[in-house]
DSSP file (Angstrom, degrees, kcal/mol; ACC not computed):
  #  RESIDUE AA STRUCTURE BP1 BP2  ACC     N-H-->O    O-->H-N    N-H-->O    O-->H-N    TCO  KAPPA ALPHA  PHI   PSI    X-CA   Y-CA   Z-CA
    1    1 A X              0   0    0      0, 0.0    79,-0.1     0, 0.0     5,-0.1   0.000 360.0 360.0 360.0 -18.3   -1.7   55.2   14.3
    2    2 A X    >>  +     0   0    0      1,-0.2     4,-2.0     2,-0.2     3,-1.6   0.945 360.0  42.3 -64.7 -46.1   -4.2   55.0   11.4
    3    3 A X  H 3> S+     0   0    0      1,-0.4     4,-0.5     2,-0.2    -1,-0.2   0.644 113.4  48.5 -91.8   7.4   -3.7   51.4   10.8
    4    4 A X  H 34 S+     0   0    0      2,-0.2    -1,-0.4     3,-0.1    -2,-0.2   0.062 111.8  53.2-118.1  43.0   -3.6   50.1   14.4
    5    5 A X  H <> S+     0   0    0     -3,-1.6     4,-0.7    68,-0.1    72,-0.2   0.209 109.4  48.4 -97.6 -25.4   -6.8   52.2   15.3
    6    6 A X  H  < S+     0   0    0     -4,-2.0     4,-0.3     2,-0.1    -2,-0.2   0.660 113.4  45.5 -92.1  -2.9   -8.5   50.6   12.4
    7    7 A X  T  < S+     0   0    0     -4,-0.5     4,-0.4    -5,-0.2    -3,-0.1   0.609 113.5  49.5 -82.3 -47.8   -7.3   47.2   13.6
    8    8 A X  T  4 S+     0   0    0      1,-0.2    65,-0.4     2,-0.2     4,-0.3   0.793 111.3  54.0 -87.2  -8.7   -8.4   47.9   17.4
    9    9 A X  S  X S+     0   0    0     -4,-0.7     4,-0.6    64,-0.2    -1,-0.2   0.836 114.4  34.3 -70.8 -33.5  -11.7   49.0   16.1
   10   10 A X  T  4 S+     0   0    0     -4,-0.3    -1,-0.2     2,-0.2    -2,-0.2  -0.146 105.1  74.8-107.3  41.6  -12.7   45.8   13.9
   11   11 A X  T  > S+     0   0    0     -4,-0.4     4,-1.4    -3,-0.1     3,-0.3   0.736  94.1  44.8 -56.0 -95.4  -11.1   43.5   16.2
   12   12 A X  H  > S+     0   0    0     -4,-0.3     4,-1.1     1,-0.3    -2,-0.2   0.598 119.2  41.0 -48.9 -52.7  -13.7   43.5   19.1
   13   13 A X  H  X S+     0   0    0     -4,-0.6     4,-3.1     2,-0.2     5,-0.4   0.888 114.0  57.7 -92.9 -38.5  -17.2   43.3   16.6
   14   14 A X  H  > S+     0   0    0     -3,-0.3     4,-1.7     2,-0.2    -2,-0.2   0.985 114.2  38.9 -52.7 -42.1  -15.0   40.5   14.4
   15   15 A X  H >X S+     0   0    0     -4,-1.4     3,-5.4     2,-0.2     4,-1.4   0.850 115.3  51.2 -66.3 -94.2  -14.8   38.6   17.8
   16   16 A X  H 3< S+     0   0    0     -4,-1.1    -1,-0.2     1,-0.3    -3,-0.2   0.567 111.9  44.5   0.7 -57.0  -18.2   39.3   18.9
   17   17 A X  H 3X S+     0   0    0     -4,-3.1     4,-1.4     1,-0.2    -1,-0.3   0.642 110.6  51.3 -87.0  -6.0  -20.0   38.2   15.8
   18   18 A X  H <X S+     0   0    0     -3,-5.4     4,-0.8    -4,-1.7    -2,-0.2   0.454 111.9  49.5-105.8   4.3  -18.1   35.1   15.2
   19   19 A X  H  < S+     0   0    0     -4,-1.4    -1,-0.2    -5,-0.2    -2,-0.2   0.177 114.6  43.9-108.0  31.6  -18.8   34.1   18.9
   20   20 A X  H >> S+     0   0    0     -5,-0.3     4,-3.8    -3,-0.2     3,-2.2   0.521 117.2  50.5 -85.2 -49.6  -22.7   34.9   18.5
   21   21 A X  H 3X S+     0   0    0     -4,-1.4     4,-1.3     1,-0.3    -3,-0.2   0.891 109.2  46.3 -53.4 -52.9  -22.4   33.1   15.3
   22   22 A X  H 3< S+     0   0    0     -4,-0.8    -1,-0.3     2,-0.2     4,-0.1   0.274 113.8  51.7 -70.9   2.9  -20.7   30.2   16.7
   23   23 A X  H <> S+     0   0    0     -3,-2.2     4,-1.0     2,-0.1    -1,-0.2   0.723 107.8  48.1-100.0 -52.6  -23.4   30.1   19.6
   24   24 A X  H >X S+     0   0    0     -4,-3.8     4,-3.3     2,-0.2     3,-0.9   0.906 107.0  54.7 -61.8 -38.3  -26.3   30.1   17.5
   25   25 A X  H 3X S+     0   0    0     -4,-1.3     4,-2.2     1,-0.3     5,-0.2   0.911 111.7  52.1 -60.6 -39.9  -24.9   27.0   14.9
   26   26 A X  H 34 S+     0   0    0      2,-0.2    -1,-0.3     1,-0.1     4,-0.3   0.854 111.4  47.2 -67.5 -33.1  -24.7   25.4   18.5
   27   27 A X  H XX S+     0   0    0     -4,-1.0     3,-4.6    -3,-0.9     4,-0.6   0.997 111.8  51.8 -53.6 -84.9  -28.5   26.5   18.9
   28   28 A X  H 3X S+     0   0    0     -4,-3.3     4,-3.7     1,-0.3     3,-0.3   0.613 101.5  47.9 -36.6 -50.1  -29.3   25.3   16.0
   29   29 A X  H 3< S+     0   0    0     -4,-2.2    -1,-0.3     1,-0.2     6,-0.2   0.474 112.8  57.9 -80.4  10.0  -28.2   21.7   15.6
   30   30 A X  H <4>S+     0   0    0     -3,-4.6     5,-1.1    -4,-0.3    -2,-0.3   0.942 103.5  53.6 -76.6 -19.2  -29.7   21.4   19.0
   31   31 A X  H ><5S+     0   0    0     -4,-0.6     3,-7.0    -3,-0.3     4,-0.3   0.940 105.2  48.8 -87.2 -64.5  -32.4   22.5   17.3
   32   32 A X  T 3<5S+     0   0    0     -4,-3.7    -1,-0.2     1,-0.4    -3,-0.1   0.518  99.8  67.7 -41.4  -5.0  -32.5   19.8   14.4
   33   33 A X  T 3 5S-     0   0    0     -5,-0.2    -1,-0.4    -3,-0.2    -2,-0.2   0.408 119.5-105.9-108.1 -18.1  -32.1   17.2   16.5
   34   34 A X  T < 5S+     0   0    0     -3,-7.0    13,-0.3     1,-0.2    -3,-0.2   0.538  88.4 112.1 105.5 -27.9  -35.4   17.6   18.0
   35   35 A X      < -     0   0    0     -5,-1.1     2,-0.3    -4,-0.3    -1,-0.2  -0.098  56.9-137.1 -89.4 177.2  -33.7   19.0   21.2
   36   36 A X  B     -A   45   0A   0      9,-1.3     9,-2.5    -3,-0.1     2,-0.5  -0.914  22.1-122.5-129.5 178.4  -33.6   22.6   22.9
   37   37 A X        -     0   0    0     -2,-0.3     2,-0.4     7,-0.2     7,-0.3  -0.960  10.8-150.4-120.4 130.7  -30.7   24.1   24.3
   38   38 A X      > -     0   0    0     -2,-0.5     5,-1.3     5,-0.5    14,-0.1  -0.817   6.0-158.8-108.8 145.5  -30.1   25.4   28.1
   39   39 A X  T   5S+     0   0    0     -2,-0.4    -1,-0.2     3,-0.2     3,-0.1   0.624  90.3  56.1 -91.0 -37.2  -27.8   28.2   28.2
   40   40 A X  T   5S+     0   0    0      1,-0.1    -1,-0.1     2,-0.0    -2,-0.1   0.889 118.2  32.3 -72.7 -38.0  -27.0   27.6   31.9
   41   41 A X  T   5S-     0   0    0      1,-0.1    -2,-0.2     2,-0.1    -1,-0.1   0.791  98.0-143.5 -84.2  -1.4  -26.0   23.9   31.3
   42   42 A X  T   5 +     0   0    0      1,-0.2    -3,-0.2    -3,-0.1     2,-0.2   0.865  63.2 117.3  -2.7  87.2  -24.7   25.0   27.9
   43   43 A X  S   <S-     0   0    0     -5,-1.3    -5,-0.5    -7,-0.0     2,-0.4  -0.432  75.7-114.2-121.5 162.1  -26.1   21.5   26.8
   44   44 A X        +     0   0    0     -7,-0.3     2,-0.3    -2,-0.2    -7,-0.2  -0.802  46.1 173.5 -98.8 155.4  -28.6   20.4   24.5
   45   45 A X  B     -A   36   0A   0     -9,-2.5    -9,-1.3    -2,-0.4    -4,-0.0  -0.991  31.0 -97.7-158.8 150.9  -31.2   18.8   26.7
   46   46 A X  S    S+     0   0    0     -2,-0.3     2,-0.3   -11,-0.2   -11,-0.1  -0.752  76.3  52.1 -95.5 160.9  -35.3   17.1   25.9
   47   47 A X  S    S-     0   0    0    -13,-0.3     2,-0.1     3,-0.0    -1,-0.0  -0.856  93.6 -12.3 115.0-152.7  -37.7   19.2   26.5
   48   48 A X  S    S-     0   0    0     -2,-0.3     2,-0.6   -12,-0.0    -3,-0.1  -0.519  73.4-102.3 -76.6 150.4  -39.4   22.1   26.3
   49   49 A X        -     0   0    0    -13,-0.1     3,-0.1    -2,-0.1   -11,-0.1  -0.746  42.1-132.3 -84.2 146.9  -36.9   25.2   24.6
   50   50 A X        -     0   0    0     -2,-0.6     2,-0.7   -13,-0.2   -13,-0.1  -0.048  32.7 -80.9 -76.4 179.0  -36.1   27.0   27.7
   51   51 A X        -     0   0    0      1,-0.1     2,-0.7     0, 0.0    -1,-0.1  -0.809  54.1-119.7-101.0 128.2  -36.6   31.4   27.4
   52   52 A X        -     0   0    0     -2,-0.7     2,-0.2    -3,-0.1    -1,-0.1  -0.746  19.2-151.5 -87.6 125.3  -33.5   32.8   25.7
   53   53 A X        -     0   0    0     -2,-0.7     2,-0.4     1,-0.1     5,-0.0  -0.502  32.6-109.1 -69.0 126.2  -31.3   35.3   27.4
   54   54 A X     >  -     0   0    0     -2,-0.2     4,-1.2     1,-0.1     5,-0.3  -0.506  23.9-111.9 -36.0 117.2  -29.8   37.5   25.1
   55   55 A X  H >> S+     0   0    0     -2,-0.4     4,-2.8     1,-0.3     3,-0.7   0.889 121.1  48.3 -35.9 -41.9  -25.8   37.0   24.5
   56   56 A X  H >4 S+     0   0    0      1,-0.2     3,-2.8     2,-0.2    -1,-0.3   0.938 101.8  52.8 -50.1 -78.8  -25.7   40.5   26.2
   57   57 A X  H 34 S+     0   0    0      1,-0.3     3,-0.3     3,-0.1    -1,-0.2   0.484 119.7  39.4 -86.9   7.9  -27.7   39.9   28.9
   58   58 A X  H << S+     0   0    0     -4,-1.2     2,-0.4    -3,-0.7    -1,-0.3   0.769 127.0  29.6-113.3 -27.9  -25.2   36.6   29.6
   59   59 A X  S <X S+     0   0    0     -4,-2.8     4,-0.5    -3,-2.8    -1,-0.3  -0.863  76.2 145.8-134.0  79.0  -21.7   38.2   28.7
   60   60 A X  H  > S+     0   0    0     -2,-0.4     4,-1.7    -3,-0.3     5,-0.4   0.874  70.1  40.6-101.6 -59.1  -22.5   41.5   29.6
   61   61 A X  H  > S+     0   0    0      1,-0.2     4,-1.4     2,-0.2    -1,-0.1   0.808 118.5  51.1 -39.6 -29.9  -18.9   42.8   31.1
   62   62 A X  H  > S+     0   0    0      1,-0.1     4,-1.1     2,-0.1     5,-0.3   0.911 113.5  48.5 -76.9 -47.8  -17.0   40.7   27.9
   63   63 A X  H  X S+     0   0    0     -4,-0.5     4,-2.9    -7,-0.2    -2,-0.2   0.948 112.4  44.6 -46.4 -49.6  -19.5   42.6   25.6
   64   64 A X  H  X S+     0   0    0     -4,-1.7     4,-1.6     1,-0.2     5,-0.2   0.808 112.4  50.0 -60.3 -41.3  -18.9   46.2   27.2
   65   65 A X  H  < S+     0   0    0     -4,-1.4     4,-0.4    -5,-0.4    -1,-0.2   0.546 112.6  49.3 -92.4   0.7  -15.2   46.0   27.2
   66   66 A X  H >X S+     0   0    0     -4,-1.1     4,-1.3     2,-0.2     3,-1.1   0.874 114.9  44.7 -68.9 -76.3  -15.3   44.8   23.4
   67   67 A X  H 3X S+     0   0    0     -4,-2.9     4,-1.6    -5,-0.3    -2,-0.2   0.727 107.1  56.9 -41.0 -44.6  -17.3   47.5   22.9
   68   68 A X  H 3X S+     0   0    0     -4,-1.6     4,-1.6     2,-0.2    -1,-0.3   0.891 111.3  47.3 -55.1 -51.4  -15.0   49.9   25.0
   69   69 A X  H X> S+     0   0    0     -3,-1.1     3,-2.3    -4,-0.4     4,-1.1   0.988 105.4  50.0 -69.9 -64.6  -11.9   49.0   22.7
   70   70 A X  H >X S+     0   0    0     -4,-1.3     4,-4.6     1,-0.2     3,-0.9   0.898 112.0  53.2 -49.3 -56.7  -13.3   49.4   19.3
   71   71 A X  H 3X S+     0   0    0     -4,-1.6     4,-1.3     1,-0.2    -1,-0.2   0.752 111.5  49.0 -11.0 -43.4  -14.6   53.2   21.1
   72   72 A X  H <X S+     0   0    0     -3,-2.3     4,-0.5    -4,-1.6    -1,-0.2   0.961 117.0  41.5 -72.7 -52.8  -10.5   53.3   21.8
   73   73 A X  H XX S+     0   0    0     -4,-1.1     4,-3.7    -3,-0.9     3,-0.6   0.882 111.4  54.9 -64.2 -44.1   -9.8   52.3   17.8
   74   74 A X  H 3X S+     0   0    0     -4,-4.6     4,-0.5     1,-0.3     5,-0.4   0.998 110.7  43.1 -73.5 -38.4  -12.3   54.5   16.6
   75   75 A X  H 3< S+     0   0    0     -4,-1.3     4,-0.4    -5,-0.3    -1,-0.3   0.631 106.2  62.3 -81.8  12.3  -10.9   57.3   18.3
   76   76 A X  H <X S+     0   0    0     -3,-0.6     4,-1.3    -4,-0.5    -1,-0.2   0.864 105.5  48.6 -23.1 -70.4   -7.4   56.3   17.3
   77   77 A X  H  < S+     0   0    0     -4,-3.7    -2,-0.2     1,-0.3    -1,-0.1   0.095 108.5  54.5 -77.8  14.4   -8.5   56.8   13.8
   78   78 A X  T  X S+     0   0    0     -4,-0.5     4,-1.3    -5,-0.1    -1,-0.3   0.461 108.2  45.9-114.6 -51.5   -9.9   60.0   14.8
   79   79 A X  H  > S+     0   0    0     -4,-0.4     4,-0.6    -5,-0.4    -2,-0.2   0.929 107.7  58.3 -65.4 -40.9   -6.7   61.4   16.2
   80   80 A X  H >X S+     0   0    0     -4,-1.3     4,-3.6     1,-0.3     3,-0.5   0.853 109.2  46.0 -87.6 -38.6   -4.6   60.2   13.2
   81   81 A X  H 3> S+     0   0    0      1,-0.3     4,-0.7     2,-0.2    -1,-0.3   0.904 112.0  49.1 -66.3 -23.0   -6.8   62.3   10.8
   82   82 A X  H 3< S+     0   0    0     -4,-1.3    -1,-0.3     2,-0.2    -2,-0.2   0.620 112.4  46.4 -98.0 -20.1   -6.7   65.0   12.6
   83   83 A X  H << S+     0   0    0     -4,-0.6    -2,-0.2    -3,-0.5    -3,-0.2   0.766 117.3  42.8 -81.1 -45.2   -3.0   64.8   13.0
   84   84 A X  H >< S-     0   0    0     -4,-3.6     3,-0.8     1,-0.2    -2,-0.2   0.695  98.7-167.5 -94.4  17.2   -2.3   64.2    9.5
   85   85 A X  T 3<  -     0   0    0     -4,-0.7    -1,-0.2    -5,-0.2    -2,-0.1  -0.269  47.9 -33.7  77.9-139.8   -4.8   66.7    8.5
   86   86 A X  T 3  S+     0   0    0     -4,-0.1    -1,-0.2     2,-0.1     2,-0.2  -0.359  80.7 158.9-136.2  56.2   -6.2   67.2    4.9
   87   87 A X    <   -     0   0    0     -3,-0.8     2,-0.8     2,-0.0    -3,-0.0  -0.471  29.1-155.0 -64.5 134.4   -2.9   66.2    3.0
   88   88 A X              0   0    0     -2,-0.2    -2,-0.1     1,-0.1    -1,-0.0  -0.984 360.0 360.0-117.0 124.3   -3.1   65.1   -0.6
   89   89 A X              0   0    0     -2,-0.8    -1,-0.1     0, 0.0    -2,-0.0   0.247 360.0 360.0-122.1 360.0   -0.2   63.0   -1.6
């Protein structure tokens, strides 16, 4: 139970941060170009840079229930120490 609580904990922030990461790199070369990026057309587009939402404030149920699972993992790993106690082997 140990190792699939420490798996369903770092699951959900591994995802998370490599789809922030992979959002901003998109950001970015819009950026390099000279361009901005709209988050509703999720486009690069001329103009002005439009106000940026926070990834939260845009995914906020996909965020929560990430968040909700690793919460499941961490108390996984919680249960499973406490079950196997303070054994030295």
């Amino acid at each position: 139970m140990m190792r699939w609580g420490s798996i369903v904990f770092s699951l959900p922030a591994i995802l998370l941060l490599s789809l922030y990461g992979w959002e901003l790199s998109i950001v970015t070369a819009c950026a390099d170009q000279g361009l901005s990026y709209d988050f509703g057309l999720d486009k690069c587009v001329q103009g002005a840079q439009n106000i940026e939402t926070p990834y939260y404030a845009r995914h906020t149920i996909f965020v929560n229930l990430m968040l909700l699972i690793s919460v499941l993992g961490s108390v996984m790993m919680t249960m499973a120490m406490i079950k196997r106690g303070m054994q030295q082997d």
